[in-house]
C-alpha positions as CSV (number, residue, x, y, z in Angstrom):
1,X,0.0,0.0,0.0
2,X,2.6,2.4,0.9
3,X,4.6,1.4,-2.5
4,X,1.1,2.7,-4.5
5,X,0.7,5.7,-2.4
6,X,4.5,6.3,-3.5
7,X,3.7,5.5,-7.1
8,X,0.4,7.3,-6.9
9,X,2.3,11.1,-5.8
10,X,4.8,10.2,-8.1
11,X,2.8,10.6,-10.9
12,X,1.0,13.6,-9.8
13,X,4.6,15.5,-9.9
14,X,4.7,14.2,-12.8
15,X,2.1,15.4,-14.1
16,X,2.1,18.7,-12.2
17,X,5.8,19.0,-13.7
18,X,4.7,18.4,-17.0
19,X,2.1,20.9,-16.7
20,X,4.6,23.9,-15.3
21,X,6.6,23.1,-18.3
22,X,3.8,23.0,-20.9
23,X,2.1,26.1,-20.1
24,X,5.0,28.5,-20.3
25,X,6.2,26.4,-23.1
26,X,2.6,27.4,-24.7
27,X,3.5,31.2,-24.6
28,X,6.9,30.8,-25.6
29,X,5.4,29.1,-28.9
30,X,3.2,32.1,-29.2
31,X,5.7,34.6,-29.3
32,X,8.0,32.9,-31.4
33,X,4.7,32.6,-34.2
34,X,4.4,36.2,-34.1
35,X,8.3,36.8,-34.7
36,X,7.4,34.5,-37.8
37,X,4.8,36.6,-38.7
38,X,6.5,40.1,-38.1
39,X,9.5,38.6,-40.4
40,X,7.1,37.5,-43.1
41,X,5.7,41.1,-42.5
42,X,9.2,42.4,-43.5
43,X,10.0,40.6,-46.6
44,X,6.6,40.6,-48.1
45,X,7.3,44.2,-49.4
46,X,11.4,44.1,-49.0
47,X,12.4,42.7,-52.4
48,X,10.1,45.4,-54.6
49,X,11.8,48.2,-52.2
50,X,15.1,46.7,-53.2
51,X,14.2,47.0,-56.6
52,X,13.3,51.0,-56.7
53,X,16.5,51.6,-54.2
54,X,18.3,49.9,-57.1
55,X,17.2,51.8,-60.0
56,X,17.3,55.0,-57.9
57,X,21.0,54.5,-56.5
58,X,22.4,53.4,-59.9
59,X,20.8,56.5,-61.1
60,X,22.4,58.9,-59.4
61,X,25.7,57.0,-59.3
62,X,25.6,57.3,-63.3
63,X,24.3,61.3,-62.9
64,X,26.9,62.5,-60.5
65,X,29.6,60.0,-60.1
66,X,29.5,59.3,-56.1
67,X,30.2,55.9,-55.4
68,X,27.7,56.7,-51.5
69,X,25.1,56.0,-53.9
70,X,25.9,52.5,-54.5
71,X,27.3,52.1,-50.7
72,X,23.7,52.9,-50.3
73,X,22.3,50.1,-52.7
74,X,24.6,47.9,-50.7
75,X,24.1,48.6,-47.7
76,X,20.3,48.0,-48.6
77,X,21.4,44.8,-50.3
78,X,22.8,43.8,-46.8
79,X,20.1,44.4,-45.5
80,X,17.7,42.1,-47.4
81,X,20.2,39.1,-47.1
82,X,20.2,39.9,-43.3
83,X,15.7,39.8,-43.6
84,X,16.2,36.5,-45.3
85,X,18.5,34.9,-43.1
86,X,16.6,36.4,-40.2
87,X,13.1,34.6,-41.5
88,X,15.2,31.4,-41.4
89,X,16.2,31.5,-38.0
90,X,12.6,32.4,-36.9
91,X,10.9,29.5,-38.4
92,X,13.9,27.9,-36.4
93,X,12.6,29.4,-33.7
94,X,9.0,28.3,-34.2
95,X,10.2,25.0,-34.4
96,X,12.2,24.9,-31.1
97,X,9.3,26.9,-29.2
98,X,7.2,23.8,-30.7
99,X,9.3,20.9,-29.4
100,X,9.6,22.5,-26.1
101,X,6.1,22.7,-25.9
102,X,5.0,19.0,-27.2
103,X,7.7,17.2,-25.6
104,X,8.9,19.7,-23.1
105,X,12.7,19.1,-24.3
106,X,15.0,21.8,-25.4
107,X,16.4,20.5,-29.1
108,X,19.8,22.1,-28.6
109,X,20.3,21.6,-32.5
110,X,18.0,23.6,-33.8
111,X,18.7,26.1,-30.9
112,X,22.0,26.5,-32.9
113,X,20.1,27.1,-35.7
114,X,18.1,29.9,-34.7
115,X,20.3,31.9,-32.9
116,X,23.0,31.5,-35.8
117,X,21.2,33.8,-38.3
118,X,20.2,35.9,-35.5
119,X,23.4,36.6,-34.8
120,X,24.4,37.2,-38.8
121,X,21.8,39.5,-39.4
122,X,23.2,41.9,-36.9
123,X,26.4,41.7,-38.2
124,X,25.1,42.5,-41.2
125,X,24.4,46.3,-40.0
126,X,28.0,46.5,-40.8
127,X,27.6,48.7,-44.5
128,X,24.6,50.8,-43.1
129,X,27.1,51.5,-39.5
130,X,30.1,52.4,-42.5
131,X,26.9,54.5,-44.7
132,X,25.5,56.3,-42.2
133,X,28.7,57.3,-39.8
134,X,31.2,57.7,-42.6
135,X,29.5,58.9,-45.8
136,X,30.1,63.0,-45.9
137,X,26.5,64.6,-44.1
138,X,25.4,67.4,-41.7
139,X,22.6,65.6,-40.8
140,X,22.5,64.5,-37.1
141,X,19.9,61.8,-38.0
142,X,21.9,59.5,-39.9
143,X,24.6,59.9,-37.3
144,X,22.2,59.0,-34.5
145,X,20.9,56.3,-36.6
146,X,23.8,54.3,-37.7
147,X,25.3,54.8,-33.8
148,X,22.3,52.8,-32.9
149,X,23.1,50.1,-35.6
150,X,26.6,49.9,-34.4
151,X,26.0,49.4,-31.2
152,X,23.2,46.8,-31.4
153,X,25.6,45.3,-33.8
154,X,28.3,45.0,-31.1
155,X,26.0,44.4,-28.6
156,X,24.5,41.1,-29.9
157,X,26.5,39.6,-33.0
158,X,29.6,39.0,-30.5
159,X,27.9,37.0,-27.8
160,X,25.4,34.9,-29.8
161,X,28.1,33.7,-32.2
162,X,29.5,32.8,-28.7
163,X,26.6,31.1,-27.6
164,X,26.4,29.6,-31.0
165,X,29.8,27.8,-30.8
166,X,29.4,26.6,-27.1
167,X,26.3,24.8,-27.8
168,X,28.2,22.4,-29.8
169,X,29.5,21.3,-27.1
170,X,26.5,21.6,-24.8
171,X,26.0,17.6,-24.7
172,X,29.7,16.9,-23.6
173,X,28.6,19.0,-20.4
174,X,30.2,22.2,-21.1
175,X,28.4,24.4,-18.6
176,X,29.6,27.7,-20.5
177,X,26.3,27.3,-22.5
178,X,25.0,29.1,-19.5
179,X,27.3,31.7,-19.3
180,X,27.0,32.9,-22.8
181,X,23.2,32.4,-22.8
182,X,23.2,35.0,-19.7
183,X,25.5,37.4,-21.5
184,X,23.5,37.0,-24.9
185,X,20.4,37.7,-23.1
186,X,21.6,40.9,-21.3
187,X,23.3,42.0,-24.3
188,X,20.2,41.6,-26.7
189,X,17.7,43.9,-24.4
190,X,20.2,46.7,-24.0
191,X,20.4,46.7,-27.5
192,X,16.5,46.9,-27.8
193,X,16.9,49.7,-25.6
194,X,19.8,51.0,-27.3
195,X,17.2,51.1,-30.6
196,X,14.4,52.2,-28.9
197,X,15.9,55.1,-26.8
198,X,17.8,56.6,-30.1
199,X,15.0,56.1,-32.8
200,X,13.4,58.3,-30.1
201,X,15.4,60.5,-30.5
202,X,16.2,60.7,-34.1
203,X,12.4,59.6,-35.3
204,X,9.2,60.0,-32.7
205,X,11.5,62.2,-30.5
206,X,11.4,62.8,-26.8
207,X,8.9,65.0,-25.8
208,X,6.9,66.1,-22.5
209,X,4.4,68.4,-24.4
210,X,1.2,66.5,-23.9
211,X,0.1,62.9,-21.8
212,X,0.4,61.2,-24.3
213,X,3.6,62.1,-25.5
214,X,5.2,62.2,-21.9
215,X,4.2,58.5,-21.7
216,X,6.0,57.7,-25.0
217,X,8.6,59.6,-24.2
218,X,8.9,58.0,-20.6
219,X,8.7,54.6,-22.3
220,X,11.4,55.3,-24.7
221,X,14.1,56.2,-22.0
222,X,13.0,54.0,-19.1
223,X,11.1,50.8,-19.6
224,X,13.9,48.3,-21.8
225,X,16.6,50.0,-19.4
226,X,15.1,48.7,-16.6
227,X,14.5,45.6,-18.6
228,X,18.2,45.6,-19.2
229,X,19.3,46.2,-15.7
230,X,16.7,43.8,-14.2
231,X,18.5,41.3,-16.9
232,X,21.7,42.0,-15.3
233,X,20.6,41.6,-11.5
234,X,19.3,38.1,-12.8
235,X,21.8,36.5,-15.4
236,X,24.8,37.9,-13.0
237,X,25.1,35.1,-11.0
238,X,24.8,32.5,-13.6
239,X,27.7,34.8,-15.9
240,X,29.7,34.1,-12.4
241,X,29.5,31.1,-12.1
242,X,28.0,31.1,-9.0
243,X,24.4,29.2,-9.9
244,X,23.4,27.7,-13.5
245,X,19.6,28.7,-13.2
246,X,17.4,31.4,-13.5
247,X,14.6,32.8,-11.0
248,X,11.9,32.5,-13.5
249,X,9.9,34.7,-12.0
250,X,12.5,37.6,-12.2
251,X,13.0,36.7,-15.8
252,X,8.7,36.8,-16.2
253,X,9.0,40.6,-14.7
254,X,11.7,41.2,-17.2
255,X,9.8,39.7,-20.2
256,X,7.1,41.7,-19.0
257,X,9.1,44.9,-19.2
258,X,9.9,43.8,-22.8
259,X,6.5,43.6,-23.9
260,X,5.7,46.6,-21.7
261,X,7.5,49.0,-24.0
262,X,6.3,47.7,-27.5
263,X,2.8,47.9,-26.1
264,X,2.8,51.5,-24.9
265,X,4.5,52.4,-28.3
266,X,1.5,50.8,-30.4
267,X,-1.2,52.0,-27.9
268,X,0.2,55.4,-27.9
269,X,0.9,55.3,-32.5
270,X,-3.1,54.7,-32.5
271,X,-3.3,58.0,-31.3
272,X,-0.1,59.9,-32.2
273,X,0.6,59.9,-36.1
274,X,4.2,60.6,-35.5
275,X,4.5,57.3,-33.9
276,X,2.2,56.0,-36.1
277,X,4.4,56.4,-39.0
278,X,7.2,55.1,-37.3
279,X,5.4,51.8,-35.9
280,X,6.2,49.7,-38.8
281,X,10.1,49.6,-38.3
282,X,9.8,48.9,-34.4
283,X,10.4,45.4,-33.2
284,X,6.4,45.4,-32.5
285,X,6.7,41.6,-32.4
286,X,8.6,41.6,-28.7
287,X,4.8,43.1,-27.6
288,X,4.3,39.0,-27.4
289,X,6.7,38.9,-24.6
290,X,4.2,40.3,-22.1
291,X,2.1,37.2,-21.9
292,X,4.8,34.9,-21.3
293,X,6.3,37.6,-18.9
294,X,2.5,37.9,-16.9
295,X,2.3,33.7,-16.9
296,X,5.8,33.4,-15.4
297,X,5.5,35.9,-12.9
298,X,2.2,34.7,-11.6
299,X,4.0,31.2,-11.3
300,X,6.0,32.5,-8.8
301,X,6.8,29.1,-7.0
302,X,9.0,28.9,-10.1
303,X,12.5,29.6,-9.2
């Protein structure tokens, strides 16, 4: 009887384990759909824009001679290859999302394979950062704009082609994986905040003039930098060495913070036609991150 009993609670945290798994594992799948959807978004229209930056760049080149206009055209070209590369390693991501969440295992293979393109596409900023900062201009826009590609190129291509080459050796035990999955994940919200604090200031621009504006402008400076520092307070330890886990419920209230930001910038473009114009070229997909942020936080006995 007491061997049944045993059996019996068993497989209720069994079950029960299966179940804390499965449902974050649902809105993990969720978000990574609408990164699929927000790439397919991108490219549906990107290869016709390539098209009529062609024939306008090679126009000019051939009408005054100034070889910016085809560093423009291939900086653009970049660009596209980056979009394509990127939609790969988002279905990869689908399909990861999708295996964690119908057989709650992590497929460290095609983990490699999403976060590989991922990590290409933002090294493939590298001719718009040489465009924008280099070519001769007085404006301060393209400055400000190709410091933020720059930086979220330094920020993230580094430590996800880091993270890509230690999980190849993730199944020999190599506990670095967790190291550079920390770092990867601190590095890649600063650089959302990075974007998101200077296309405020070079597009929607900071300004206290009105509610609605203050709360933009608020959410531009504040809400992914605290993301970013509440990344830090969490993945610090693990980057240490000191523990190889995460307090998920920490990383829920930084999720949240992600999704935070992108909703407050599509709530407030529904009212704001300056930030309306501008919504398109935001990562409005990362919005999705709230609802795995809210479910992880509310399973606080998650640590």
């Amino acid at each position: 009887m007491a061997n049944e009993r045993l059996l019996v609670m068993l497989r209720e945290i069994g079950v029960e384990v299966k179940r804390t798994v499965q449902r974050p594992a649902s809105y993990i799948f969720l978000a990574s759909l609408v990164f699929l959807g927000y790439q397919v978004y991108l490219l549906q229209n990107s290869f016709s824009a390539l098209y009529s930056i062609a024939l306008t760049a090679t126009s000019r080149w051939q009408a005054t001679g100034s070889v910016w206009n085809l560093m423009w055209l291939t900086s653009e070209s970049s660009g596209e290859v980056g979009l394509l590369l990127r939609f790969a390693g988002a279905c990869f991501f689908a399909a990861t999302a999708w295996v964690l969440f119908r057989k709650q295992q992590l497929s460290v293979s095609i983990v490699r394979k999403a976060v590989l393109p991922e990590a290409a596409y933002f090294l493939l900023y590298l001719p718009f950062v040489v465009y924008l900062l280099v070519r001769p201009s007085s404006s301060a826009t393209g400055f400000e704009a190709g410091l933020s590609y720059a930086l979220q190129m330094v920020l993230v291509s580094p430590s996800l082609f880091m993270l890509y080459r230690k999980l190849r050796k993730f199944e020999q035990g190599n506990k670095e994986v967790f190291k550079w999955f920390a770092i990867a994940v601190c590095s890649y919200i600063f650089a959302l905040w990075v974007k998101g604090f200077l296309f405020a200031l070079y597009a929607v621009g900071i300004d206290f003039s009105t509610p609605t504006l203050t709360i933009g402008s608020v959410n531009s400076v504040a809400t992914l930098l605290l993301a970013g520092f509440g990344s830090l307070a969490i993945c610090l330890p693990v980057i240490r060495g000191k523990r190889e886990y995460f307090s998920w419920r920490w990383v829920g209230a930084v999720l949240f913070c992600v999704g935070a930001y992108f909703v407050v910038f599509d709530l407030v473009s529904m009212v704001n036609d300056v930030y309306l114009n501008w919504v398109g070229l935001t990562e409005w997909w990362a919005a999705s991150f709230i609802v795995p942020g809210v479910a992880l936080v509310a399973r606080g006995k998650l640590t």
